[in-house]
Phi, psi and omega in degrees: 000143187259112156284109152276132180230117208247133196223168166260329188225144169214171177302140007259030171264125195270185175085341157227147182290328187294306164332308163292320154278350142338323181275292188296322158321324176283311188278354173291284178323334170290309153318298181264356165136002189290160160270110191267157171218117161259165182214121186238166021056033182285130181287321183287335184314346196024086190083249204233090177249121181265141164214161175232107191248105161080066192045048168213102179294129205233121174274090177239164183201156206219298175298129171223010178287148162217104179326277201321307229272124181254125159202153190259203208293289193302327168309326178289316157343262130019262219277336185308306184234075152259320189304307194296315158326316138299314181312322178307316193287282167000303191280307200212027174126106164335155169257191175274313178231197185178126199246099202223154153307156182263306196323123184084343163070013156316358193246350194305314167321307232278343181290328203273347169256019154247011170253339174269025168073121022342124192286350182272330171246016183250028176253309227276118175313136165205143188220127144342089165256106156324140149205334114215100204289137213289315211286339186267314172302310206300320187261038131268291177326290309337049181277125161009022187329310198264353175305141189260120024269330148043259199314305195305312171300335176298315184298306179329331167275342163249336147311356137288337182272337168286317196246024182266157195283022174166116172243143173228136181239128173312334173230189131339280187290356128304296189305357172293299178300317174312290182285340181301321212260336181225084178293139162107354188255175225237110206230122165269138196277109170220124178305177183272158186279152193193111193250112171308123185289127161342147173323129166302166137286144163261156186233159187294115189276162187255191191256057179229164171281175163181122155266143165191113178177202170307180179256091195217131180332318206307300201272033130106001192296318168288355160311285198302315202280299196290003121007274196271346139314349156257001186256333172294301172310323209250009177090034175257113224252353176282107172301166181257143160276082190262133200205112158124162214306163167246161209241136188298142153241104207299315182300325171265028168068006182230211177272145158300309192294296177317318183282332188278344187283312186297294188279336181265351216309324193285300134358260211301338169291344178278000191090344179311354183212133145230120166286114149265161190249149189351182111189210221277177171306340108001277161335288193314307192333285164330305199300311213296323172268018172264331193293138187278328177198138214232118188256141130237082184265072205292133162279338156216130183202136184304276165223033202306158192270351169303313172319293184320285165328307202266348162288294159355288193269036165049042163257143173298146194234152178217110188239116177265177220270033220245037173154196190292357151306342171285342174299329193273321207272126185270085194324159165070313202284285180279336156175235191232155179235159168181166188261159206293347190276352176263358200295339176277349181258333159319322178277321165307300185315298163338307186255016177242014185275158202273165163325270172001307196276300193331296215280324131254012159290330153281032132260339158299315164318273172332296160333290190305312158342277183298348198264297190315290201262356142034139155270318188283334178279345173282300209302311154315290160349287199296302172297349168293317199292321188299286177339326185283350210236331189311306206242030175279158179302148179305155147311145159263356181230131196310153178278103164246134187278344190217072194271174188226152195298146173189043167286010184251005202297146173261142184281149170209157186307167186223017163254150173168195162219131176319138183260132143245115200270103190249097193282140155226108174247114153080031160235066157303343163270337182272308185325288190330294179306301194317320178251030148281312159357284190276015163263358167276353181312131152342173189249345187271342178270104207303114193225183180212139183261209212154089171246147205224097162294130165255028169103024159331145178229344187289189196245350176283283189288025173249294164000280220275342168314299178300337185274308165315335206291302203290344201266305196261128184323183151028028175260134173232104259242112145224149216244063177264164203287139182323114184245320180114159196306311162341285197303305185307328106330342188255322167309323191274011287161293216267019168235004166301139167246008196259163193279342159215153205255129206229090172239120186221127172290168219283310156303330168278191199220163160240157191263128153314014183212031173256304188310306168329300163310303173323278199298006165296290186349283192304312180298357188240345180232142200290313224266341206249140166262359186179133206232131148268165177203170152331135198234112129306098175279126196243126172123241168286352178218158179237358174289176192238125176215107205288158175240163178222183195277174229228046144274138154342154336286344184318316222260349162272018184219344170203152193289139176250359182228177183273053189303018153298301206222043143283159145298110148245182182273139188280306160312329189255337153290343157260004152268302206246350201246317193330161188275143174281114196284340171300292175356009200315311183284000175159202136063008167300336185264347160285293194333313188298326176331285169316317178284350167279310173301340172271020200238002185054022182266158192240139191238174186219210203186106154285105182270069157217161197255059175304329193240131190245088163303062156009110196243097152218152177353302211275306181310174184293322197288345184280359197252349177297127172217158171293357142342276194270350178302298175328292158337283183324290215261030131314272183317345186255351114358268186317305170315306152289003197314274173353281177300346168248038136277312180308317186261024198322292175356287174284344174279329151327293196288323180295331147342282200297337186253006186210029171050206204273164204269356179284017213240312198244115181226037186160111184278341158324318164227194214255126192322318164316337202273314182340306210283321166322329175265339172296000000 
């Protein structure tokens, strides 16, 4: 089997469990013959390096900007390595399956051009390994959560997890935390493979503590120190040993380590705290056989491997019940559990056990370890589940992270031929280009073209009117008194036959493979009503400005697609969508959205720049001020008020961290940066 496996951290980089397990997975799967590629994400790589170490081929790359492309750092990730990714298929081939982190939302590009049918991904299985996703961490941390960019990798991570064919989480206690927060999604439990390190020596444990992982709320450090602060007070003489990188402490504006430095300072001058900085597994080995008692007082946690290692090496372990450790650890027997408010009396209880008792509680502790985390018998597990997952049917319903009901949706045909609606005033210079554009559409996509004058007055554009009328094929000329953009659409809607709808303005252009794409879409999933894509911007500007699929709440506080030129189902646009003609000054065509979404109809963002935008001096959108923008999304407010009470909360929190929504044209980075692409 050609395994690919796309990771953030792999060997010889230390300090996080996705790196060990990234390691010991590849030489498992290696182990038994598969051919592996891993694809990491390294800074030091400088550009693109391919090796092959002990039979396992290791990809790391470092360039990810692409001036044109406005995306910030995870999206770009995120796309970077679908890019490479292509490039593998492209050179050599599909692999049989492809294996990513939910963390950071890295596999998200590469699921949204295999759930929008792109033929280079959508036959190839990809499966989910959970291990802790920031969108689950960040309100543990109190980190900036609804802060954009933030927010936007949360999504990006759960939309990995909705839309990959199989997730798997090392414990119970993700998968818990997992289906609560994305209900109905479908997660198999195979702890991570872990190969227990030769018998420790023994060696004499000393009378010291030891922590070890980030300096991060999640795992719990400030817990610990205030713990052992009244047990220090009280003549409890075991120092702490603290071993791994340090963490934003988002509340007090600084470092944990600046803060444990500040506030613990009498403690670290008596020796009671010694801060150390990561280091290698090697190292760790000492501390771990040196520790008298190794505390993980996680408030939340997956399975760490930080677990693994100090059972492994036959250390007394002190754990709260706050993740997947309570599965592994047998209170009393292999160590101890306690709830984080026990946690100081749990540590006494601990350091007051004899040789004897230490000594076999390691060895249980070792034992349970090696039993539990198996390589081979998890690589089985894991391979029944991949088999389960190799030969299954495409989904019929697009993966949406929040769907919402729509049984209620009137049925409609999925056969037909495309309408294409072009409302037109006074761009008699444009009209042409726009509809060579659609003489380029395959010869095979049966379509009818629709142009809707809305009351033109130069003497340029009724010229040009006559000559389309006269030039382009399947085109159709209709003429009406000036109504505004809103009518003029929704007429050229209500004189369409084709089963699916088509709006593209008089100036803009289409890529030949954007209609076409669409309506596979639409034809292929029960759930979606109207397909976007990406906008090439033309004229005065060249950037690319990615679209996303349109849910709450991002999709109430900013337009998230190219609602100028989508594809619909012609019937559910015109039961739920038509334009509110109050709209005068814009922003109608976000209305409609939102209102096709509060009808539970669902839409998707084709991520190719399928759509040729017209950047001039002129245009309407260029007529926008906060004036009337405020107005606009008053009304489109007022009009949606149901969908947007459900989601007051979170739009509230998006408000309070990225300001107002005319501010923000891109969730991808932090709302100051915008200004740099204007």
């Amino acid at each position: 089997m050609k395994f690919w496996l796309l990771t953030t951290e792999y060997p010889p980089f230390f300090g996080g469990g996705i790196a060990t397990y990234a390691g010991l997975t590849a030489q498992l799967f290696s182990d038994y013959g598969h051919e592996v590629t891993v694809i990491v994400y390294d800074e030091q790589a400088q550009g693109r390096k391919e090796l092959v170490i002990e039979g396992i081929r290791v990809i790391r790359f470092s360039s990810l900007w692409d001036s044109h492309l406005m995306l910030g750092y995870p999206a770009q990730l995120s796309y970077a390595y679908a890019k490479i990714v292509e490039d593998l298929i492209v050179r050599e081939g599909p692999p049989d399956l492809i294996e990513s982190q939910e963390y950071l939302g890295i596999a998200a590009h590469l699921l949204q051009r295999k759930r929008t049918l792109d033929p280079l991904f959508v036959n190839i299985p990809v499966i989910i390994t959970a291990h802790n996703p920031k969108f689950l961490l960040d309100p543990i941390d109190r980190a900036p959560t609804y802060q954009f960019p933030d927010y936007w990798t949360g999504e990006l991570e759960r939309f990995s997890l909705r839309a990959a064919d199989g997730v798997i989480s090392p414990s119970a206690f993700l998968r818990t935390a997992l289906t609560h927060s994305l209900p109905d999604l479908s997660v198999e439990v195979i702890p991570n493979p872990y190969r227990v390190p030769p018998q420790p020596a023994k060696t004499s444990r000393q009378e010291r503590l030891l922590y070890v992982g980030r300096l991060q709320l999640f795992k719990g450090i400030l817990d610990l120190l205030e713990a052992l602060v009244p047990l220090w007070n009280d003549g409890f003489t075991w120092p702490l040993d603290i071993v791994g990188h340090d963490s934003p402490y988002y509340p007090k504006g600084t470092s944990f380590k600046s803060y444990i430095d500040t506030r613990y300072q009498p403690y670290l001058r008596k020796g009671l705290i010694r801060l150390h900085p990561a280091i290698s597994s090697e190292e760790l080995g000492a501390f771990y056989a040196q520790a008298g008692c190794v505390i993980l007082p996680s408030r939340f946690d997956n399975l760490p491997y930080v677990l693994l290692e100090a059972m492994s090496y036959e250390c007394v372990v002190v754990a709260t019940q706050s993740g997947g450790q309570k599965e592994v650890i047998i209170d009393g027997e292999s160590g101890f559990l306690c709830q984080a408010e026990h946690l100081g009396r749990t540590i006494k209880r601990a350091t007051e056990l004899s040789l004897d008792q230490q000594s076999t509680m390691g060895h249980q502790a070792r034992t349970r370890v090696a039993s539990w985390t198996d390589p081979e018998s998890i690589y089985e597990k894991k391979m029944d589940y991949i088999r389960s997952l190799l030969h299954g049917d495409q989904p019929r319903s697009f993966p949406v992270i929040r769907p919402t009901p729509s049984s209620e949706l009137i049925p409609v045909s999925k056969q037909g031929h495309l309408s294409i609606v072009i409302p037109f005033y006074n761009l008699g210079p444009y009209l042409l280009e726009t509809l060579d554009s659609l003489m380029q559409l395959p010869s095979s996509l049966n379509k009818e073209i629709i142009v809707v004058d809305d009351g033109s007055t130069d003497g340029v554009s009724i010229a040009t009117l006559r000559k389309a009328a006269r030039t382009y094929p399947d085109t159709t000329i209709y003429r009406t008194p000036n109504q505004g953009l809103a009518r003029a659409r929704n007429f050229g809607a209500s004189k369409a036959t084709g089963t699916f709808l088509a709006f593209l303005d008089a100036d803009d252009k289409v890529d030949p493979r954007y209609y076409p794409r669409a309506i596979k879409i639409l034809q292929h999933y029960d759930n979606v009503s109207f397909v976007g894509c990406w906008a090439q911007y033309f004229g005065v500007d060249h950037h690319i400005w990615p679209t996303w699929n349109p849910e709450p709440p991002y999709a109430l506080f900013h337009n998230p697609l190219n609602t100028s030129a989508l594809v619909y189902l012609r019937d559910h646009f015109l039961a739920y969508g038509q334009n509110d003609p109050e709209m005068e000054y814009g922003m109608e065509d976000y209305e409609s959205l939102i209102r096709m979404l509060s009808h539970g109809c669902h839409g998707v963002a084709i991520p190719e720049p399928y759509f040729f935008y017209r950047v001039r001096p002129h245009s309407m959108s260029r007529e926008f001020n906060q004036a009337n923008q405020q107005y606009l999304y008053r009304l489109i407010v007022q009009k949606n008020r149901t969908l947007y009470m459900q989601y007051a909360d979170e739009l509230f929190f998006l408000f309070n961290a990225n300001g107002p929504q005319y501010s923000v044209d891109n969730p991808t980075v932090p709302p100051p940066l915008m200004g740099a692409w204007r």
